[in-house]
N, C-alpha and C positions, 0 to 999 in steps of 0.2 A: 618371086625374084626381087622384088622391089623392098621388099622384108628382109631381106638378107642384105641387099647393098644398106640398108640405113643402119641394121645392128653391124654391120663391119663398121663404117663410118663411125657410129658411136662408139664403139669399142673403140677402136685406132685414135680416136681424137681422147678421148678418156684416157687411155696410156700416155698419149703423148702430151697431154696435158700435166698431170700427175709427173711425171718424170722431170718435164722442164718446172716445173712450181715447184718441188721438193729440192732438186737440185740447184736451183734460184734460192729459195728458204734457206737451204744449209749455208750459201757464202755470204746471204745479208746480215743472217739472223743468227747463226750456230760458229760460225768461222771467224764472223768479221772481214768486209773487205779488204782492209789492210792486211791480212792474212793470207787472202785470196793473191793478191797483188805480189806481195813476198815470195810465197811458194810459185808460185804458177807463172805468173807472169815474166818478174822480175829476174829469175833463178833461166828461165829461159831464154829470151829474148834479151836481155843487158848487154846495152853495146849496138844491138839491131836499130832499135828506135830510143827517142827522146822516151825520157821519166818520162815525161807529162802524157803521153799521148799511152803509156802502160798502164799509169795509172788509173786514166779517163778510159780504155775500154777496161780495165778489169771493172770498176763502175758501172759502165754502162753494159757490159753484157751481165753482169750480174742480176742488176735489176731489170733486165728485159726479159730474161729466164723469169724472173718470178710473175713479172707484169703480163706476160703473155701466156706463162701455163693456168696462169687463173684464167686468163679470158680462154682459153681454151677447156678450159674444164665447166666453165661457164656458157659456153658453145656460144660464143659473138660471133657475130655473122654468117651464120651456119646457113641463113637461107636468103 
């Protein structure tokens, strides 16, 4: 039983790492933030909040998807 709960965990954190680090990768690295920003954000929300505060999370969730599906693929703090 106790083999089975740590291959599920590892599986589960594996996907979900993968997932958020590719998808982190593609708006820093493949898209360009300001792209991210443009499409996504701006096209949405314009009008809702201040530029600055769109521009600063499309930034910041950008790089936190990358920065945390590594460490999760990398199992930090796993134990």
């Amino acid at each position: 039983m106790a083999l089975n709960h740590t291959v599920v965990a590892l599986t589960t954190r594996l996907i979900l790492g993968f997932l958020f680090f590719f998808q982190g990768f593609g708006k820093v690295f493949t898209w360009g933030i300001d792209k991210v920003y443009e499409q996504f954000f701006q096209s949405t929300y314009e009008g809702v909040l201040p530029e600055f505060l769109l521009q600063a999370t499309a930034y910041y969730t950008s790089f936190v998807e990358l920065l945390a599906g590594g460490l999760l693929i990398l199992g930090f703090k796993t134990r």
